[in-house]
Structures are given as C-alpha cells and as structure tokens.
VOTOR-109318 format. One record per residue: residue in three letters; x, y, z of N, C-alpha, C, CB in turn. Coordinates in pm, whole numbers, plus 50000, padded with zeros to 5 digits. Last residue first. Glycine has a CB too. Layout:
BEGIN
ALAXYZXYZXYZXYZ;...
***
This chain:
BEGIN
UNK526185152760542527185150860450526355142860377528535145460493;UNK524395187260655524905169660697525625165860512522815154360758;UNK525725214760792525895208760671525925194160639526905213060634;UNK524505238061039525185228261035524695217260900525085223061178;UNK525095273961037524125264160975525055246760996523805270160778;UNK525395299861294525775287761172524935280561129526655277861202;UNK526135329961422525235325061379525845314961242524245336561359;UNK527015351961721527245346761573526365330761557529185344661546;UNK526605378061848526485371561772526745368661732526255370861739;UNK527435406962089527775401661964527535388161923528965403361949;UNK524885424162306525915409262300526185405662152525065393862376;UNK524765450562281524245445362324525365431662264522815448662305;UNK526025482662407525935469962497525155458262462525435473262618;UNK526065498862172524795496662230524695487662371524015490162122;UNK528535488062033528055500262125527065504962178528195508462089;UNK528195453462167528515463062038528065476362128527455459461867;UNK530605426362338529275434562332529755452762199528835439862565;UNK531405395862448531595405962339530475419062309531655397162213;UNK531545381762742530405384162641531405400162529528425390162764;UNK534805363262884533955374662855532745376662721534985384562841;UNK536485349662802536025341862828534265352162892537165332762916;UNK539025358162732539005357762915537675350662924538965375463016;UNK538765359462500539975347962568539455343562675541485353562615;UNK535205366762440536655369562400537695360562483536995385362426;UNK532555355062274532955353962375534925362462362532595336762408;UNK529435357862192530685356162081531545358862245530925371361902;UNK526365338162181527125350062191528905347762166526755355962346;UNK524915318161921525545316262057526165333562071526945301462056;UNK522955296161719523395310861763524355309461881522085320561810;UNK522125277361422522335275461577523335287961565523025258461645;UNK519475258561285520155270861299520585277861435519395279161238;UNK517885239361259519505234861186519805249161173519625224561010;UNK515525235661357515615244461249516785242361195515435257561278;UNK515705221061587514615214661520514885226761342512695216961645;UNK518005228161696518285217761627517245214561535518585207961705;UNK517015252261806518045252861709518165238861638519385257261777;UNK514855243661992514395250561847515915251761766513535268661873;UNK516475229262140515685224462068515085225061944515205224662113;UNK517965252362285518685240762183517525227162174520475234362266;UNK515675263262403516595273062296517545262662203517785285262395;UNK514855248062588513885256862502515065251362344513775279762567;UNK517275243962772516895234262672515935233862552516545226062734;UNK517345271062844518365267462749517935254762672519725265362821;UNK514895268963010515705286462896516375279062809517175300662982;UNK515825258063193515145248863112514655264362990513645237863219;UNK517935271563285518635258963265517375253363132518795247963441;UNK516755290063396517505293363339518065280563231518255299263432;UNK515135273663618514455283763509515385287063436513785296563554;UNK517795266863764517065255463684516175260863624516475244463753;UNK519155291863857519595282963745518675272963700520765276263778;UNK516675300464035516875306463926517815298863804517395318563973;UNK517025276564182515965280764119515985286664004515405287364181;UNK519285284764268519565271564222518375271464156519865259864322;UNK519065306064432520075303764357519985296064255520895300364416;UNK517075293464651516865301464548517655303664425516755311164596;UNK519485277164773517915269964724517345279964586516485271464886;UNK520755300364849521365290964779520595278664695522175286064871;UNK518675308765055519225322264932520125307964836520815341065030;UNK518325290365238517275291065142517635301065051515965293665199;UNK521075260165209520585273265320519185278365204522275290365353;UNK520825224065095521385239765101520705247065172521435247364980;UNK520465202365195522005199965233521795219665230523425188165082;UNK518265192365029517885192365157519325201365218517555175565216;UNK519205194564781518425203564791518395206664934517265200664732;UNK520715176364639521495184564701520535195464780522475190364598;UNK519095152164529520095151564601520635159864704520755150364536;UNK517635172464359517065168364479517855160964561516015161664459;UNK519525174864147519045187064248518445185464379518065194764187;UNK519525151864039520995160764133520285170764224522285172064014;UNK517355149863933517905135064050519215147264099518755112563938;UNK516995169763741516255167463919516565159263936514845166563971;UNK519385165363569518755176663656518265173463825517385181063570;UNK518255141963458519455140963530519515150563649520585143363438;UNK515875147163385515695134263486517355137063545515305115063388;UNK516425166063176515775170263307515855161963420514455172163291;UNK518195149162976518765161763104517595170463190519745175963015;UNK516365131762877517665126862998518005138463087519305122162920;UNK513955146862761514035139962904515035134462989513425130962901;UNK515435159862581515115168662694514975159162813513765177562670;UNK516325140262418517675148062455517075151062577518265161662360;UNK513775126162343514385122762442515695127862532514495113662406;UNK513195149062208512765148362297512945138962391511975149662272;UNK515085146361999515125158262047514525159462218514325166461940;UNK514525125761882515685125661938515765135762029516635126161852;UNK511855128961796511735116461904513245117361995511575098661807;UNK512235146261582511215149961661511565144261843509785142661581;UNK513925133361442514395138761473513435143461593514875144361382;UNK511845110561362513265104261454513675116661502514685095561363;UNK510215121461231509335112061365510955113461447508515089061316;UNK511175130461026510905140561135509965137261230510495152561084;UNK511735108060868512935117760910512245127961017513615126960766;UNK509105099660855510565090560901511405099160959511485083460777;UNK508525115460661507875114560778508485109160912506875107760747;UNK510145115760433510095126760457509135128960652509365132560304;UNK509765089760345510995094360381510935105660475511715097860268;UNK506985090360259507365081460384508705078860465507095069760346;UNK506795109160105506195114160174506525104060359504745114760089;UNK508485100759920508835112659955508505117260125508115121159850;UNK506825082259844508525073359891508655089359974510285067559707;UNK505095088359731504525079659864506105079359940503695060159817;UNK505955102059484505135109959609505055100059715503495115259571;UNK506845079259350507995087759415507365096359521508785097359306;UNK504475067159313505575060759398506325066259470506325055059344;UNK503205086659131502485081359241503685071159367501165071059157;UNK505065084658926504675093758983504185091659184503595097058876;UNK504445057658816505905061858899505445074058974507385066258792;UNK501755059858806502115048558902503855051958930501755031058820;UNK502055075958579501215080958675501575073158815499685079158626;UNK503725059058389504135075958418502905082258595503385088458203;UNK501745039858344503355036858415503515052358456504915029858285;UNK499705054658247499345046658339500975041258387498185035258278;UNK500825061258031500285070958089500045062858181499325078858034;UNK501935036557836502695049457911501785062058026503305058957767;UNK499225026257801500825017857895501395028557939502235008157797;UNK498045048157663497495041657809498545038357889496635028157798;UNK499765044757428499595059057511499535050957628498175070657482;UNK499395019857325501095023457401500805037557490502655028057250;UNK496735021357256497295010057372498435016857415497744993757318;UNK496975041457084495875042557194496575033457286494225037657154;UNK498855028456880499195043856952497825045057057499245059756811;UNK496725002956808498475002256867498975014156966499655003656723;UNK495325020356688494685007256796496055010956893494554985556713;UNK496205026556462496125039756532495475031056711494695053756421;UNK497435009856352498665015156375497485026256510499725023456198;UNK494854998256212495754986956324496865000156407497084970456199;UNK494065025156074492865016456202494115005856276491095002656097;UNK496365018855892495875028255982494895029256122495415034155905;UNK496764996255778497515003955869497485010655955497925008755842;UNK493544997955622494204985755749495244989855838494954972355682;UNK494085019055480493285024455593493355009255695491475030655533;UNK496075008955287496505023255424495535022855477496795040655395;UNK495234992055199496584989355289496485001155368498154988155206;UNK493545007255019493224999955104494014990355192492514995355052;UNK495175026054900494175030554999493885020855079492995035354947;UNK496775004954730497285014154835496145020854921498155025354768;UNK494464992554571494864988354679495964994454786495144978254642;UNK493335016254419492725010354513493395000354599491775005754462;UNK496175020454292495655033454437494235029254514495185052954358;UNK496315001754110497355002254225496425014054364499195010954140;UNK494105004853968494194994654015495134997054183494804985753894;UNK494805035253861493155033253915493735018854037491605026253734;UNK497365023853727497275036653831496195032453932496795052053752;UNK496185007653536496955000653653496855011753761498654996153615;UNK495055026753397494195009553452494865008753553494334992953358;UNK496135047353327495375044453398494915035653489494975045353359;UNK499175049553207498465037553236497285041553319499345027153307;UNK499855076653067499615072953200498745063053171499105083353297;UNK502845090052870501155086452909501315078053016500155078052789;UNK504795095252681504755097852821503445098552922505335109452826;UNK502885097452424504365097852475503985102852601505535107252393;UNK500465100652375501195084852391502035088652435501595074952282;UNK498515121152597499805123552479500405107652483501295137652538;UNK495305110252728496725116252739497125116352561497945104552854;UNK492155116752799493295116252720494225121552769493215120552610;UNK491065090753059491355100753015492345107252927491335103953084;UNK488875062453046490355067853081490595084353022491585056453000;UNK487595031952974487695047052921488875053552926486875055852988;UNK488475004153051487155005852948486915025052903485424998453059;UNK490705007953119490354993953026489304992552962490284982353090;UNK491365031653258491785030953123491305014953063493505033953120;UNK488965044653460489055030853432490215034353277487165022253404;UNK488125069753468489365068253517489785056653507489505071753631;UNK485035064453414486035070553332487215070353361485885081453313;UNK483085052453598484255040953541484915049353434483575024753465;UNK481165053553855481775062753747483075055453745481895080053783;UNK478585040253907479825039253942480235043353835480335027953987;UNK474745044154103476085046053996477505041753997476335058453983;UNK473485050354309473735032354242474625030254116472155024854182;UNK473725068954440475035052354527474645044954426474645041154724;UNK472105082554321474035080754306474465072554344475015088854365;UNK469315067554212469875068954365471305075954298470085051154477;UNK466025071754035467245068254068468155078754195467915067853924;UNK462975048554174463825063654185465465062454142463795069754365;UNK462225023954166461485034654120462165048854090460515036154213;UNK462774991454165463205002454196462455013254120464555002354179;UNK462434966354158461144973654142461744986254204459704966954220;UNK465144954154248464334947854204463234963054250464244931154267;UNK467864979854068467144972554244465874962454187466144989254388;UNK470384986253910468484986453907468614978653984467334982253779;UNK473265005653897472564992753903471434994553926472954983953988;UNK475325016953623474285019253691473315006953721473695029253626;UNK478695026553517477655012153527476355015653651478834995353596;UNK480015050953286479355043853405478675032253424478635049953445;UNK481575048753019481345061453123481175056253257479995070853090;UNK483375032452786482415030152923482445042552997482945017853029;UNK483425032252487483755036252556483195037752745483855043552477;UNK482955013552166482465023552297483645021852350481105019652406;UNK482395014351822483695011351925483105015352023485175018651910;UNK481544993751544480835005651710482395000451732478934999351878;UNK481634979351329480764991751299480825001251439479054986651258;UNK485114971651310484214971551303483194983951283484204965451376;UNK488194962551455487854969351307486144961751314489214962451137;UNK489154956751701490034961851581489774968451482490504954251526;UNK485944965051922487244957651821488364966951774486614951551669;UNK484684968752191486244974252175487154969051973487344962652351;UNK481874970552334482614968052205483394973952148482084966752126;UNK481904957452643481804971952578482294967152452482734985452648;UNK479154941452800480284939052740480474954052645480174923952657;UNK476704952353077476724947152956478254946452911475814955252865;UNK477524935753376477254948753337477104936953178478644964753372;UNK475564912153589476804916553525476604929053412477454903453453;UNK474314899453889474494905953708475544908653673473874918753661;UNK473684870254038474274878654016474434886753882475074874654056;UNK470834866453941470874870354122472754874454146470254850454252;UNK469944890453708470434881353722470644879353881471424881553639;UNK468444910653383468534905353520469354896253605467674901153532;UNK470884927353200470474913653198469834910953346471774903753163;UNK471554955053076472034947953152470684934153158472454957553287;UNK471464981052827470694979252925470964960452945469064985952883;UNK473445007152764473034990152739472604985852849474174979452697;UNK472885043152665472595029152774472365019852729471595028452864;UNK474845057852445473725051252479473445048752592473615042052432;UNK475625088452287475905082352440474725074552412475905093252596;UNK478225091451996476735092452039477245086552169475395083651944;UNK479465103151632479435101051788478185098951870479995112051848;UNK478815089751322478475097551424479035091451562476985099251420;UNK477895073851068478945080351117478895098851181479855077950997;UNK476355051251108475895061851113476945076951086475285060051235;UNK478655034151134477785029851021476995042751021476865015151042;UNK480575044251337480835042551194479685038351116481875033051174;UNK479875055851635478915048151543479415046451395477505055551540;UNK481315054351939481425059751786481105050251709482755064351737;UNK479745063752233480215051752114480325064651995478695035552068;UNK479975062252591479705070152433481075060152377479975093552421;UNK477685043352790478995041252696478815053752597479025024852603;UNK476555030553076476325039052989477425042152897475895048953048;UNK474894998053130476225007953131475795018253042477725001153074;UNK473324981653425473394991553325474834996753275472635002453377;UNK472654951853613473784962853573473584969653419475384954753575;UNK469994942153788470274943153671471574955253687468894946253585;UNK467864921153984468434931854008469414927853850469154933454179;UNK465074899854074466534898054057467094917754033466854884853886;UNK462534905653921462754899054053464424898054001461704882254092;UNK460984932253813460694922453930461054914054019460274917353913;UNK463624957653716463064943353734461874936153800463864938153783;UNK462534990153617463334980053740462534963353669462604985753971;UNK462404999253261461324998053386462374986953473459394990153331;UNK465385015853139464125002853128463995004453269464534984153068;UNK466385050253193466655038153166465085026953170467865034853277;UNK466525080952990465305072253081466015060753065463535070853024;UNK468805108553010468395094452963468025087153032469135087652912;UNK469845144152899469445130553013468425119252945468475137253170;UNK472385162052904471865155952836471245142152943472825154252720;UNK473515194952946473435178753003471995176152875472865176353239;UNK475865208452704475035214052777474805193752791473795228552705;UNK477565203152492478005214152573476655219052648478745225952478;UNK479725178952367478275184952396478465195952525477075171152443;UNK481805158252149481555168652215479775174352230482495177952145;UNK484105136952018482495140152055482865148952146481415127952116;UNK485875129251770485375137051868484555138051891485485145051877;UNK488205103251652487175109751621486635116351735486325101951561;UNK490705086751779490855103251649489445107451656491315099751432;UNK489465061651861489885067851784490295076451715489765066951772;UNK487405088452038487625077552033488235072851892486535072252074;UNK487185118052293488085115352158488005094252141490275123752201;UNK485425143252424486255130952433486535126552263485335118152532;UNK484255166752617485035162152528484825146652536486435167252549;UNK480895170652805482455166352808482735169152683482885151052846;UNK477975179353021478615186552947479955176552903478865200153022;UNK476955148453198477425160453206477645168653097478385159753263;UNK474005131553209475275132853149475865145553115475255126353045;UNK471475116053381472015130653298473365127353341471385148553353;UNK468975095353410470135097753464470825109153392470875085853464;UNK465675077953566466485088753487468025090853519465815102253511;UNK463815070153705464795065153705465485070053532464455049753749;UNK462505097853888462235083953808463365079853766461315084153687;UNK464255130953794462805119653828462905108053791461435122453762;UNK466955139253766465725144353904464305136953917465165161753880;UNK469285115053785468365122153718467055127053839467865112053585;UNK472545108153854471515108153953470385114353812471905119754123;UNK475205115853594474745117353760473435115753780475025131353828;UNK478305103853467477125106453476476335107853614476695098053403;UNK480585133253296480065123753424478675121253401480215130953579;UNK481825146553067481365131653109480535124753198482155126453139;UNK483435162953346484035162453153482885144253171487055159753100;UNK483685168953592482525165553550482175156853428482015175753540;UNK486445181053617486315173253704484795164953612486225181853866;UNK486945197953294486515197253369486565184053454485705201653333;UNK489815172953279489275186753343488655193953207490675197353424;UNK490235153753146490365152753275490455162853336491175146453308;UNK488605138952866489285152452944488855149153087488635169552890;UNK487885103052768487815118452772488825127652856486495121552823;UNK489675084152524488605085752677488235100252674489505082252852;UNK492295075952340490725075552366490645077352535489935058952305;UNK495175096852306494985082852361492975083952385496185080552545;UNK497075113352018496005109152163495365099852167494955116952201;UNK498155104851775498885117051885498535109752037497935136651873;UNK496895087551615498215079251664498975091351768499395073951506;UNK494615094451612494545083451682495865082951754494235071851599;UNK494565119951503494415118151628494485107151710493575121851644;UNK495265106751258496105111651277496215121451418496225115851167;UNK492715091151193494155085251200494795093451309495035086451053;UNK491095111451127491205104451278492265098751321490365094451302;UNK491955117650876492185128450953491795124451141491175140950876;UNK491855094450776492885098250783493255107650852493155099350701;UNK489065095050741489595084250833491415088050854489255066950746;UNK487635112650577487855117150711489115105650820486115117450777;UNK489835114350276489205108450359489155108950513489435099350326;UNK491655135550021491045124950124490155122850194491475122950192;UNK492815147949740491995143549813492235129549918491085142549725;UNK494685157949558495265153149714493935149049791496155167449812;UNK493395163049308494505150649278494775150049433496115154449161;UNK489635165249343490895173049328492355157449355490825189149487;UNK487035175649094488085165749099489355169049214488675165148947;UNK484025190049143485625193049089486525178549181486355213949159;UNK481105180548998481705182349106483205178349039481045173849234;UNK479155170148796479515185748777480565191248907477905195548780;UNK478865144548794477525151348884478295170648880477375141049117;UNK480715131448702479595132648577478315141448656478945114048510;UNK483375154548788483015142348792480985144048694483205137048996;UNK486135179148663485105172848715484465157448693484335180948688;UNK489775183848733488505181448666487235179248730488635171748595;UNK491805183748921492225185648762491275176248640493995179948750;UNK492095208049131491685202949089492085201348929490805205849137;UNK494805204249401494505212149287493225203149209495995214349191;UNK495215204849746495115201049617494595211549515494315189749616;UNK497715214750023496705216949947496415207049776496945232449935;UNK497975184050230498515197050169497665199050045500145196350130;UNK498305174850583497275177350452498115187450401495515182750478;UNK499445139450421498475150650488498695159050527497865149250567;UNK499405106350336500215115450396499375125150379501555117350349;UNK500665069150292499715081250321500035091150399498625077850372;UNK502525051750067502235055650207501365067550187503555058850299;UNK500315023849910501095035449881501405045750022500255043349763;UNK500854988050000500005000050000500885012450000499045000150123;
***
C-alpha cells in the first residue's frame, strides 16, 4: 500500500459526471482520525472534574450526562450542555447492571451516548463494551448503573463512574509519556486499602502504648510521692523523738541532782539554784528550736572568756548552719 500523507493543498484537475471538481490530494475523514489516533489516547478530558460524568436524574429513574470532550479513535464528541436518559422499567425479581457508553457509530457516522441495558440476574453483570480492531461501534464506558428489584427512583450510590478506568475509558493523554490508567486506578485502590488497614491497626496500637505509658508515668509518679512522703515522715518522727528524748535525759538528770542536794542547802542558795534551773530549762527551750531548724546562735565570747558586746551593749552574735554530708 502507497504511504499516506496530509494535509497539503490540492489542485483540481476536473470534474466528475455530477459537475463536482476533481481534486488530485483528496482524502478521507479516516485519515484525519488517523492522525488523532496515533497523537491521543481515547477517553475523555480530565478537566473539567465533571468532563462526562454521569449523575443521579431528578425523576424516576432517569440519569444526565454532564457537558464533556472526548476523543475515540481520532474521532470527537463533544456536547456542551446535560443531556438526560430514561433507563428500562426495574426488574421484578433479581436486580440488573446498566452501562452507559459514548460510542462511535461508523455505520451512522456519528458520535453518540447510549445505555446498554444489563440482563437481570441474582448475580448481574454489566453489559460487554465493544472494543474491536475493526468494526461498525467502538464504545467507551462512562458508568455502570445498578436497578434494584422494582426500583422506582434513581439513587448516586447506584452509579459507578468508570472514566478513570483506562480498560474501558480513561482520560486523554499524549502516547508519549502517558499514564496507564488501569493500573494507576488498580494500584491506588489497593494502596488506599493497605492504608486504611495500617491505619485503624497503627492507630489501635498508639491508643494502647499511650494508656501503657500514661498509666506507668502516673504509678511512677504516684511512687515517688509515697517514697517522699514516707521518707520525709521518718525523718521528722526520729528527729522529733531525738530531740525529745535529749530533753528527758537532762531534766531526769537535773532533778535526781538537784534533789540530792536540795535538803544539804541554806534558802538564798535553794533560790540560787531556782533561778539556774528556770535558766537551765531557757536553754533546753533554745537548743531544741536550734536543732529542730539546723540554725544555731551563741554570743561571741573573748579569751578571758567574757560576752563581746557592740556600742549599744548589746551581746555580739554569731550565727551557723550545720551541713549533713
């Protein structure tokens, strides 16, 4: 076969017996599909989002078809406002798959959208799209719409928009550097559906490990306050208990001497001794509260053993903290 080629202008170099001009480059629309066939890939435009779609019809079991492009073989269809289509009366008994397909009609030669209307069955199956090599129809699958037994209304849930399908539509690309659909469509239903198993298992998992951790974090918590509180009670039962047994040895020592010596003294020397034992229990006051505070005073004394005193006369000070190790 001679190769074929396009378009450059012709010349005419006569007429035919109906008075029509001859021309020597003439052709044929099929060449001019050709030559969309072999750029772009069949289905429709992938923007508009809608390009095609089919949706829900407002009465009865009706359905409307968006505004789209699309290209089958090289050849174009196009509509630019919806277009809507009554499907067959619901079944009685069993349930039925619809498809809706734009076809390119070579025997009519025309673009067009039908509905093949589906087979009852307890399972159905859509109708078969007619893909040949070389024939009168090629389609293209838009949607598969299912009929309920005695369904009356159409629903969207009963639709399934199958343009992103490249095995039965797909959207045009450029051959070069084109996008498998089919598989794309294929692969991202099962990546979604690994990810939302991951997800529901991974997000189970992060609830359990929170709890473990929040419930250990609360129970250490809760430990170190009891340890604090049973250290911290310990330590000021004993010091409390030391302190006060300090007082009871040196009073019991006290009065066993004093009363020893009491009968033996005159009554200014009795008195004497009064005033030191009010004086005496002055002091055990005073080194109680120093120990119970760990802040201990004393007057400041010089060689002879004398009170140090400031110009006021009053007694010089000094003041320590004792540092346990």
């Amino acid at each position: 076969m001679a190769m074929r080629y396009g378009y450059f202008d012709s010349e005419i170099t006569g007429v035919d017996s109906e008075g029509m001009p001859i021309f020597d480059r003439a052709e044929t629309s099929e060449l001019f599909r050709l030559l969309f066939a072999k750029l772009l890939t069949n289905g429709v435009l992938a923007q508009p989002g809608d390009c095609f779609q089919v949706v829900a019809g407002d009465t009865g079991l009706t359905i409307k078809v968006r505004p789209g492009f699309g290209l089958i073989n090289g050849a174009f269809a196009y509509d630019s406002a919806d277009a809507t289509y009554e499907l067959a009366t619901a079944p009685t008994q069993y349930s039925r798959i619809d498809r809706v397909v734009l076809r390119c009609n070579y025997l009519e030669r025309k673009c067009e959208i039908i509905v093949k209307t589906g087979t009852p069955a307890a399972t159905p199956v859509a109708p078969e799209l007619l893909q040949p090599a070389s024939g009168d129809y090629y389609e293209l699958g838009l949607a598969l719409v299912k009929i309920s037994t005695n369904q009356a209304v159409m629903t969207q849930s009963s639709i399934t928009d199958t343009r992103a399908d490249s095995s039965v539509c797909g959207y045009i690309t450029q051959f070069i550097d084109s996008i498998d659909t089919e598989v794309f469509f294929a692969q991202f239903e099962a990546f979604y559906a690994e990810f939302v198993d991951k997800s529901n298992a991974s997000y189970a998992e992060f609830l359990d490990m929170a709890q473990q951790s929040y419930d250990s974090f609360t129970a250490t918590i809760d430990n170190y306050i009891e340890g604090l509180e049973t250290r911290g009670e310990a330590s000021l039962t004993e010091i409390t208990e030391s302190l006060r047994e300090f007082q009871r040895q040196s009073q019991n020592a006290f009065n066993a001497w004093f009363a020893s010596v009491q009968d033996l003294l005159d009554e200014d020397v009795a008195g004497r001794l009064i005033n030191i034992t009010n004086n005496h229990e002055e002091r055990l006051t005073l080194t109680e509260y120093m120990n119970i505070h760990n802040d201990y005073f004393a007057p400041l004394l010089d060689d002879d053993g004398h009170v140090l005193l400031d110009d006021n006369d009053n007694a010089i000070m000094v003041d320590w903290k004792y540092k346990y190790a």
